[in-house]
GUTORTI-242154 format. One line per 2 residues: their letters; for each residue x, y, z of C-alpha. Coordinates in pm, 1 decimal. Layout:
BEGIN
A	X,Y,Z; ...
This chain:
BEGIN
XX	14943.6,19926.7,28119.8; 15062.5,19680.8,27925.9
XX	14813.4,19673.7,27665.9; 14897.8,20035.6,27617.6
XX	15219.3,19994.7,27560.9; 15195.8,19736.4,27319.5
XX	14958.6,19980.3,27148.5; 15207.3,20285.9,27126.0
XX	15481.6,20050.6,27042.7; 15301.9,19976.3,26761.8
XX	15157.1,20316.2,26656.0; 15493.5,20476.6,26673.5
XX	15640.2,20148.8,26442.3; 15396.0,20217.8,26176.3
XX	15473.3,20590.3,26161.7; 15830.9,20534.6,26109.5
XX	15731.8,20231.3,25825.0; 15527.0,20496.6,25660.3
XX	15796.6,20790.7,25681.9; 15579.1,21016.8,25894.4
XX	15787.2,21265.9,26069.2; 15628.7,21597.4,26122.6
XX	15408.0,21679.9,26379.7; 15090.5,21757.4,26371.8
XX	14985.6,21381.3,26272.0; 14683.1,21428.0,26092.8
XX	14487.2,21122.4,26113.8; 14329.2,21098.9,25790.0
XX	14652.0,21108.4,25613.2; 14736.8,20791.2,25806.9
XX	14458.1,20623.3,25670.9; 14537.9,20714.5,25335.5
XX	14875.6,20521.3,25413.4; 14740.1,20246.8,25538.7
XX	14486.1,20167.9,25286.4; 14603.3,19953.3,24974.9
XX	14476.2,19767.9,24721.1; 14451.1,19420.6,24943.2
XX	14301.2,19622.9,25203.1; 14122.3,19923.2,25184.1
XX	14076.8,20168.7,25474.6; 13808.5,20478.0,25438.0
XX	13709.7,20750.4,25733.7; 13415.4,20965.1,25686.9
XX	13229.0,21195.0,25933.1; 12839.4,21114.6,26034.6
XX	12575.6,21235.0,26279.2; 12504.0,20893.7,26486.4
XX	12121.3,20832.5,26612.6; 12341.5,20792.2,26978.5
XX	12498.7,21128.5,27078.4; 12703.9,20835.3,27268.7
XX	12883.8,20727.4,26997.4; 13156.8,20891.3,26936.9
XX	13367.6,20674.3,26697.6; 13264.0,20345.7,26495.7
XX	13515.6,20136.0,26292.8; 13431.4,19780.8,26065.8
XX	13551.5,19598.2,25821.4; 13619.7,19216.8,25690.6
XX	13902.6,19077.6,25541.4; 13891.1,19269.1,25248.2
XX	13844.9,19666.7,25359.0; 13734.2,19877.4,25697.1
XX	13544.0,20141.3,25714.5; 13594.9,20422.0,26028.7
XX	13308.0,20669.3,26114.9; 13324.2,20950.3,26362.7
XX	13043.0,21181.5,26497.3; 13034.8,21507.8,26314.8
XX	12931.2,21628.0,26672.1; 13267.2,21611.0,26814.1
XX	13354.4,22009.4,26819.8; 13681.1,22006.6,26964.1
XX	13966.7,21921.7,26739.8; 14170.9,21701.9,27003.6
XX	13893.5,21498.8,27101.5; 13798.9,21447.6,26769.7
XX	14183.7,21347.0,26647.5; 14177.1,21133.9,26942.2
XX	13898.5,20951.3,26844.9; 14011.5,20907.3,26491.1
XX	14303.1,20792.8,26592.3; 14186.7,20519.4,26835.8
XX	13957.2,20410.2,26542.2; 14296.2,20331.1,26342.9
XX	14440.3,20145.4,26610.1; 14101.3,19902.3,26616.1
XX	14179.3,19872.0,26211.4; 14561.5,19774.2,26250.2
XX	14563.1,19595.5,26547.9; 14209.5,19454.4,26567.7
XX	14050.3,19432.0,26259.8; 14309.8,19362.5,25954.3
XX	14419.8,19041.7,26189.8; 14066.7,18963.6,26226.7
XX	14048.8,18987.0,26610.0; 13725.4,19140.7,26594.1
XX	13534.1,19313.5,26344.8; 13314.2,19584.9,26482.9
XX	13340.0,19878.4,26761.4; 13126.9,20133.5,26883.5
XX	13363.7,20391.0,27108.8; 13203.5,20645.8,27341.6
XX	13379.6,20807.5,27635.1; 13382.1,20486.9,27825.8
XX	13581.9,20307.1,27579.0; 13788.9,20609.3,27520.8
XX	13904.3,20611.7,27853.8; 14162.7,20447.5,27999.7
XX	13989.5,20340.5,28319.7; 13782.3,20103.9,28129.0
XX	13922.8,19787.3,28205.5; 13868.2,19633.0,27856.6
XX	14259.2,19474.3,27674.5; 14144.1,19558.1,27351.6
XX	14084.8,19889.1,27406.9; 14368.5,19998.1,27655.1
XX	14524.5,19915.3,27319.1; 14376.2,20172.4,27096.0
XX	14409.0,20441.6,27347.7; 14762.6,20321.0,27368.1
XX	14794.4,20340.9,27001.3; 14640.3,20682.5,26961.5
XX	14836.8,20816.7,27223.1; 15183.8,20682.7,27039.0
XX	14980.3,20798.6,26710.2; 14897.5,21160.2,26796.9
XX	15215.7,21191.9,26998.4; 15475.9,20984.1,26890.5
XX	15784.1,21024.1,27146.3; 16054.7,21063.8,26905.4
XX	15876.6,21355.1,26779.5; 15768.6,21532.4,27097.8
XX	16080.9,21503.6,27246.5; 16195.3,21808.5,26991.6
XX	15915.8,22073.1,27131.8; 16034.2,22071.9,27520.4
XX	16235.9,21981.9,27771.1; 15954.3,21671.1,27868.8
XX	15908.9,21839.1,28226.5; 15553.3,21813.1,28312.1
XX	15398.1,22148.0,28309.4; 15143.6,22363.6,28174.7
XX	15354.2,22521.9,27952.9; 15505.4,22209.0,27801.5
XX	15165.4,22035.1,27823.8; 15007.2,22364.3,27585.2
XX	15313.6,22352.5,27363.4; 15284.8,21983.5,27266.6
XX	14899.5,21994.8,27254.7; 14870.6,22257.4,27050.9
XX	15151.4,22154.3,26796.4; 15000.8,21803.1,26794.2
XX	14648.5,21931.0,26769.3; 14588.9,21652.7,27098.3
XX	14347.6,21735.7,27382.7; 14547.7,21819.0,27720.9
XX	14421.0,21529.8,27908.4; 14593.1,21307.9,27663.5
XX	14920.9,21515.6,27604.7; 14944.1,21531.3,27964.3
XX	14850.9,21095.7,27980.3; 15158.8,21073.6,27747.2
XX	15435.9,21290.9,27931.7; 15318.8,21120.2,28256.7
XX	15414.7,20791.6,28101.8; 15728.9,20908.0,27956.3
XX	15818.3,21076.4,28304.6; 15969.4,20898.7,28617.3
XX	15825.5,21189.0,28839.5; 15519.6,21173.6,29047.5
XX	15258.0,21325.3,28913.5; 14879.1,21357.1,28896.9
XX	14611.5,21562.4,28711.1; 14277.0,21639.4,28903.0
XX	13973.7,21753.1,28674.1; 13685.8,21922.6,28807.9
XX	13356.1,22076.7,28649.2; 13205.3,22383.8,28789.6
XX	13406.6,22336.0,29119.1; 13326.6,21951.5,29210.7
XX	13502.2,21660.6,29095.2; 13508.2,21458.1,28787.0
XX	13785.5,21236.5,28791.0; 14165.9,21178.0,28786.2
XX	14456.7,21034.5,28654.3; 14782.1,20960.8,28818.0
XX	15131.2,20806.9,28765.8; 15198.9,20426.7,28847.3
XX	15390.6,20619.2,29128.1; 15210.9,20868.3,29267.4
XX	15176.8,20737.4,29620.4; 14899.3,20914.7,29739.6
XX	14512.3,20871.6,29757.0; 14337.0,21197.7,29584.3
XX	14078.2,21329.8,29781.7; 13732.3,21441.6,29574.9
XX	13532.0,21743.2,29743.0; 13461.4,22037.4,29589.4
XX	13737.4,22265.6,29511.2; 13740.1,22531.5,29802.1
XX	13702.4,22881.7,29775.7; 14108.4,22900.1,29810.1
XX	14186.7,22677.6,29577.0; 13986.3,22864.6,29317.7
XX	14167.3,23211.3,29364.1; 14496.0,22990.3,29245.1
XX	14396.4,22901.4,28915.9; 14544.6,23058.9,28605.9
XX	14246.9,23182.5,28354.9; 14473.7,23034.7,28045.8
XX	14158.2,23230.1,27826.5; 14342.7,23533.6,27891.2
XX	14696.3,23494.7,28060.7; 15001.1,23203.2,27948.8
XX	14963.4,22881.4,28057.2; 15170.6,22860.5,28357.3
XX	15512.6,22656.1,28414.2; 15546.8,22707.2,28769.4
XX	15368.3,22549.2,29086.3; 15251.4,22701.7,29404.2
XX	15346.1,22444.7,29736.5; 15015.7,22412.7,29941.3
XX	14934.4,22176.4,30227.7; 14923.0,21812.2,30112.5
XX	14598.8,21739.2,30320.3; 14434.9,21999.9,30043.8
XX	14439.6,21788.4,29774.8; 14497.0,21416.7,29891.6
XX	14531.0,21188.8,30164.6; 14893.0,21259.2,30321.6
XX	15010.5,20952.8,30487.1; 15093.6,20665.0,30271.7
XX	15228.3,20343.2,30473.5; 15492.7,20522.0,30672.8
XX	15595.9,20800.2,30487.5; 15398.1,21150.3,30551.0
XX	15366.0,21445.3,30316.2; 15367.2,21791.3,30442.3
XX	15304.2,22009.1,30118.1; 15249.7,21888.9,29772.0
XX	15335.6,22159.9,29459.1; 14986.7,22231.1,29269.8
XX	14925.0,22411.7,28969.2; 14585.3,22508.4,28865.5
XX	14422.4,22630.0,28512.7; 14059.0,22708.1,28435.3
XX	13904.6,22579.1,28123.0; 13645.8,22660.8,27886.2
XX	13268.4,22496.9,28018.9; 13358.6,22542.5,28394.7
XX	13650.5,22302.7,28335.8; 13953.6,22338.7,28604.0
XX	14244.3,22119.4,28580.2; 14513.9,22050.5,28878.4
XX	14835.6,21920.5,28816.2; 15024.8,21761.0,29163.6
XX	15359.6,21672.3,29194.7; 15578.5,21610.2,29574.5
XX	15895.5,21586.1,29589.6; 16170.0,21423.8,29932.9
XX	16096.9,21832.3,30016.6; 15731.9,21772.8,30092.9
XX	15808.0,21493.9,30306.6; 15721.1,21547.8,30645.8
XX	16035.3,21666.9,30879.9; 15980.3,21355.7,31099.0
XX	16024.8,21118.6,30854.4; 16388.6,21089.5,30839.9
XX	16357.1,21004.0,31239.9; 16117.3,20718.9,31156.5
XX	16375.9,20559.0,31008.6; 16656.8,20586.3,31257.3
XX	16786.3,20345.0,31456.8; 16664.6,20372.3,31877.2
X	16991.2,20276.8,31982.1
């Protein structure tokens, strides 16, 4: 987490040194900023001989040079990936830290327990959606509709738009992917207490989501037994219902955002803490 941080921190300083402040950020107009005479900075798309690869960035002390696969059809991914690119220029590269990358999803995710790049997704997160920025379009409650709103002005996927409100939020809160009904993976809040189960979404579950294709991405949350989605008991504290809200994708995608509340606690749990006598 830290490593993130430091990464958006410095993302969202260079914006401000370089007078960017309209959204979207478009990428390759940051790296027309960046590059100078000392130090020149080019992007270019290619097809790479690794369908793998989706971003490459190099350089020496004198220039760097970022490719990204022409293959990369959606724009948020693709922004995303230029973007993380930049941050292995500025923060890894012009010091001289390290000199060459080759991103794929693994890299571009922030599971992947590597410092250096926790930092470029941090800085492409602070890049893309810089907070003094996004704080204009909504309110900063994490919903669908806010989620849409901010992706779509920043031209950012939803996974990452949502990555960045969960960080700026003190709420609990989780999103749950799945493909085709089964589980991909997740990603949660430092303080989202819960483990998230990982079967198949059930038949149920299904008739909830919103087809955002053809209706408005939702801003409300239907309140369905905890057990549903994740494991409910958490050292002693129980939850009864958790609030869910459900959207299906293009390519069989379905995303779930969770959220609880003291509400969702179970009824017994203010007795656990009672005195006996």
């Amino acid at each position: 987490m830290l490593e993130e941080q430091k990464g958006t921190a410095e993302a969202e300083c260079l914006l401000e040194d370089l007078g960017f402040d309209a959204l979207p950020i478009v990428p390759s107009e940051v790296v027309e900023s960046i590059s100078t005479d000392d130090f020149k900075v080019a992007i270019e798309s290619k097809y790479f001989d690794s369908e793998q690869i989706l971003g490459k960035a190099m350089g020496d002390d004198k220039a760097a040079l970022i490719y990204l696969n022409k293959t990369i059809s959606d724009i948020g991914r693709f922004n995303f990936t230029a973007a993380h690119e930049i941050g292995h220029v500025c923060m890894h590269i012009m010091p001289q830290r390290k000199m060459l990358f080759e991103c794929g999803s693994k890299e571009l995710s922030n599971p992947f327990d590597n410092p250096i790049e926790k930092e470029a997704n941090g800085f492409a997160s602070g890049l893309l959606l810089p907070k003094r920025l996004i704080s204009k379009l909504t309110d900063n409650e994490i919903h669908w509709g806010n989620i849409y709103t901010i992706s779509n002005t920043c031209q950012a996927s939803l996974e990452a738009t949502y990555r960045r409100l969960n960080i700026l939020s003190k709420d609990p809160t989780a999103l749950v992917i799945h493909k085709n009904g089964n589980y991909r993976r997740f990603v949660a809040s430092k303080n989202f207490d819960f483990y998230i189960n990982n079967p198949p979404l059930s038949r149920e579950q299904q008739t909830l989501c919103v087809d955002v294709k053809n209706d408005d991405y939702p801003t409300d949350f239907e309140e369905v037994d905890a057990s549903d989605w994740v494991n409910p008991i958490f050292r002693d504290t129980t939850l009864k219902t958790i609030y869910s809200s459900s959207i299906m994708l293009k390519e069989g995608f379905t995303y779930t955002l969770l959220t609880y509340d003291d509400d969702c606690l179970d009824d017994n749990e203010d007795q656990l803490t009672e005195p006996m006598f």
